[in-house]
C-alpha positions in Angstrom: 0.2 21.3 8.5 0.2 23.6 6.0 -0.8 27.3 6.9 -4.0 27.5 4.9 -5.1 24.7 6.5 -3.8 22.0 4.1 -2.0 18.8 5.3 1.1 17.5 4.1 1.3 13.9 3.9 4.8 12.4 3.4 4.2 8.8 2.4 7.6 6.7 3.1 8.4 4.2 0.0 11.4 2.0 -0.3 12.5 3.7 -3.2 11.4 7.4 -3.1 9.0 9.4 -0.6 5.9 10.3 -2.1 4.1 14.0 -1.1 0.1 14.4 -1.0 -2.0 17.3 -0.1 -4.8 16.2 2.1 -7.7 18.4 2.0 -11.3 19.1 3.6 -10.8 18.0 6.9 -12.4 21.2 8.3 -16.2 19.3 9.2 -14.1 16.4 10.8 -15.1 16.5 14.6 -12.9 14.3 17.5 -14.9 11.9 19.1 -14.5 10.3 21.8 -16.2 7.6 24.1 -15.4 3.6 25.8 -14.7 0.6 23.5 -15.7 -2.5 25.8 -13.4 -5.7 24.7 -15.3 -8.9 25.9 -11.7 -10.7 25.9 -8.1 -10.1 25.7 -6.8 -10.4 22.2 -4.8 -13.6 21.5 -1.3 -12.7 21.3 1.0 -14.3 18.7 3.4 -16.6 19.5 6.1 -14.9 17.6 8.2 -17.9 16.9 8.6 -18.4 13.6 12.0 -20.2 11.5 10.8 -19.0 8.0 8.8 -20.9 5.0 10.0 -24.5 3.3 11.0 -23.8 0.1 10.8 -26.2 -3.4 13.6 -24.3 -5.3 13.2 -26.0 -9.1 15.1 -26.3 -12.7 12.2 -25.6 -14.8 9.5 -23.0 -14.6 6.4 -25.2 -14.1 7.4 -26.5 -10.4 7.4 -30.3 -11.4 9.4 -32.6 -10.6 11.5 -33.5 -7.9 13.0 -29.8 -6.7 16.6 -29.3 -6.9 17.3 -27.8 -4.0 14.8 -27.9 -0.4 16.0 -25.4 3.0 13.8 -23.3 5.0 14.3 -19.6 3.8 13.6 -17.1 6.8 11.2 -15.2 5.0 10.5 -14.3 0.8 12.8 -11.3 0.1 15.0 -12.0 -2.8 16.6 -9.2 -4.6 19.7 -7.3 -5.8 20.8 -6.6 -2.3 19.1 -10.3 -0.8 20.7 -13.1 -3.1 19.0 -16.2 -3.8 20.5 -19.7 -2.5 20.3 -20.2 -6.7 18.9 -18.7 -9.1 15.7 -20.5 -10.0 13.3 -21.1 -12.6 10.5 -21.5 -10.2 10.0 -22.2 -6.5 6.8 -23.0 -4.2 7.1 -21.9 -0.2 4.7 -23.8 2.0 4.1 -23.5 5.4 2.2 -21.3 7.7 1.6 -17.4 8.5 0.7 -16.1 12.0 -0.7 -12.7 11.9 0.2 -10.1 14.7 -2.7 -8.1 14.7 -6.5 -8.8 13.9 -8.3 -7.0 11.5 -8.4 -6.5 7.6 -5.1 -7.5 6.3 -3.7 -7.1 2.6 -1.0 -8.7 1.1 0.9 -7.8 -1.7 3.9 -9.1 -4.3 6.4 -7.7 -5.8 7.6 -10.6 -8.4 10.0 -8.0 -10.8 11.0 -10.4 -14.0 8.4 -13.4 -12.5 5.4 -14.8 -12.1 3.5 -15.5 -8.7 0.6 -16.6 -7.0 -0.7 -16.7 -3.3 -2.7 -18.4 -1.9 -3.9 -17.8 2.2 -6.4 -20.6 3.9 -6.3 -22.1 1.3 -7.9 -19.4 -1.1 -6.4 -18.2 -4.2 -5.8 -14.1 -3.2 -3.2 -13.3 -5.9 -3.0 -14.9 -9.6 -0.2 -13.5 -11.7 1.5 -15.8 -13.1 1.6 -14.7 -16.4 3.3 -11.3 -15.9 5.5 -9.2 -13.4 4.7 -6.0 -11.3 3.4 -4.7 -7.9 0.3 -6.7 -7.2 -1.7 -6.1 -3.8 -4.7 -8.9 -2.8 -8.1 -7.6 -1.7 -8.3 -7.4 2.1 -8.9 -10.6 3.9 -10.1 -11.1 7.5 -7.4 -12.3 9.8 -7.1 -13.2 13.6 -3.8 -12.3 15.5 -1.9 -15.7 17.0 -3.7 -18.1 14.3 -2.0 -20.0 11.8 -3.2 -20.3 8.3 -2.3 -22.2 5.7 0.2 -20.6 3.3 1.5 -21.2 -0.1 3.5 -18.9 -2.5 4.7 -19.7 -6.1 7.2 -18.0 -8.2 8.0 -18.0 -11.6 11.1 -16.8 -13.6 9.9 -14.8 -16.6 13.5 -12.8 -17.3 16.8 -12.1 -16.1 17.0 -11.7 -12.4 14.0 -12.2 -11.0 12.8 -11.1 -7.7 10.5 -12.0 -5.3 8.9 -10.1 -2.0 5.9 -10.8 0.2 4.5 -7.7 1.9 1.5 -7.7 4.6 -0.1 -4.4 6.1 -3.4 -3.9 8.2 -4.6 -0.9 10.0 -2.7 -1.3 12.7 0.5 -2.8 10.8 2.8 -0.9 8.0 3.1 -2.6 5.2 7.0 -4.7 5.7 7.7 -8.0 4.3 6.2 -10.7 6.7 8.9 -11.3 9.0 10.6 -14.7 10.2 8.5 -14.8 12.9 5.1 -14.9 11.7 6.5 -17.8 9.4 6.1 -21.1 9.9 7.6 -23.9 7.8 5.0 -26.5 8.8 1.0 -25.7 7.9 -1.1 -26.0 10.8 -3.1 -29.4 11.2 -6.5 -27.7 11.1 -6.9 -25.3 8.1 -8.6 -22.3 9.1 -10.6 -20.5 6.6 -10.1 -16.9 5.9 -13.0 -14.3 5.0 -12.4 -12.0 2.3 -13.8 -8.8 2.0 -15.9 -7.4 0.0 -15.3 -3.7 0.3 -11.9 -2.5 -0.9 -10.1 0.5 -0.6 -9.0 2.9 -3.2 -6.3 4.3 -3.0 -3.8 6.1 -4.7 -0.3 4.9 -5.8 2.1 4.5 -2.5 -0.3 6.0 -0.5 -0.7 3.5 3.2 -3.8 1.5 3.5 -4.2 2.9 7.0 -4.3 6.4 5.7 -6.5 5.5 2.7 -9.0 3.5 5.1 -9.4 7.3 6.9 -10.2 8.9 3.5 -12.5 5.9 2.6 -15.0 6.8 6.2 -14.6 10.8 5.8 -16.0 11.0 2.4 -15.4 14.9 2.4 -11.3 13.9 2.7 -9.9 14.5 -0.7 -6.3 13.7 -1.8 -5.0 15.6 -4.3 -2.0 14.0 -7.0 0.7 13.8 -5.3 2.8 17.2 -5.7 6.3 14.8 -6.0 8.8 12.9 -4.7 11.9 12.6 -2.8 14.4 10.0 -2.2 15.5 9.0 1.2 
């Protein structure tokens, strides 16, 4: 904390760290009291091998794929080579969330396409061009398997491909091996999305953005600059 009051916010990126000055927290009162849970939360299982991946020659997924494995989770970059370098590939299977709540995901498809689709539900559609994408927050339950599918889509030289996941009460990381499940679960579960989404600004965390987003008087100012780790 600043001495005039200010606070600092250092937001960690993969790439570069992010500063924000967080104003107008002086009205904001601590408040406390008893949260009654009528049950214990279901716990994940934890025991995931990864998705089944359709890695194919051409860029509109048909056909028989060239090339079928289990990949432990979808993180394919400079640093995390592909099995081959493909012109699209589709990973089915299921995703077992660790913690209830509002959960977004997003893609990073650099030099591709991709779509995602959760429960069945289409959350992300860009298939036509490349970028960071995040889906509108959808309502998850911790220890239940949903339906999962994810398609990629080379659109230039060395494509990559990431799935990222963060909640309140999760970072965002790339959804690990062990909420991943290469077989979808017999009974599709249906997700809810939600309606209200949160603005925030560029790398800033959804958890912290979710606090400016209930104390209105919260203001972040552009970020003042960057560092890298």
């Amino acid at each position: 904390m600043h001495p005039n009051g200010d606070v600092l916010y250092f937001a960690c990126g993969w790439n570069n760290m992010p500063v924000y000055r967080v104003t107008g927290w002086d009205e904001i009162k601590r408040q406390q009291g008893t949260i009654a849970a009528p049950a214990a939360p279901r716990a994940a299982a934890r025991k995931g091998t990864g998705l089944r991946a359709h890695y194919f020659a051409n860029d509109s997924l048909e056909g028989d794929p060239g090339l079928t494995r289990v990949d432990d989770r979808i993180w394919f970059d400079e640093q995390h080579a592909w099995p081959q370098e493909p012109a699209s590939v589709r990973w089915t299977g299921a995703v077992e969330p660790v913690v209830s709540g509002r959960h977004t995901f997003s893609v990073y498809p650099a030099n591709s396409g991709a779509r995602l689709w959760i429960g069945g539900r289409i959350i992300l559609d860009h298939w036509q061009d490349s970028g960071k994408f995040w889906s509108q927050p959808v309502e998850l339950k911790a220890g239940r398997r949903y339906p999962i599918r994810m398609e990629m889509r080379r659109i230039g030289d060395k494509p990559q491909a990431h799935l990222n996941w963060e909640a309140l009460d999760l970072p965002i990381e790339h959804v690990h091996q062990t909420a991943l499940y290469p077989e979808s679960p017999a009974a599709t579960l249906s997700i809810r999305p939600v309606s209200t989404v949160v603005t925030r600004p560029c790398g800033l965390p959804l958890r912290l953005a979710a606090v400016f987003a209930v104390f209105q008087r919260c203001s972040v100012s552009t970020r003042l600059g960057s560092r890298n780790p």
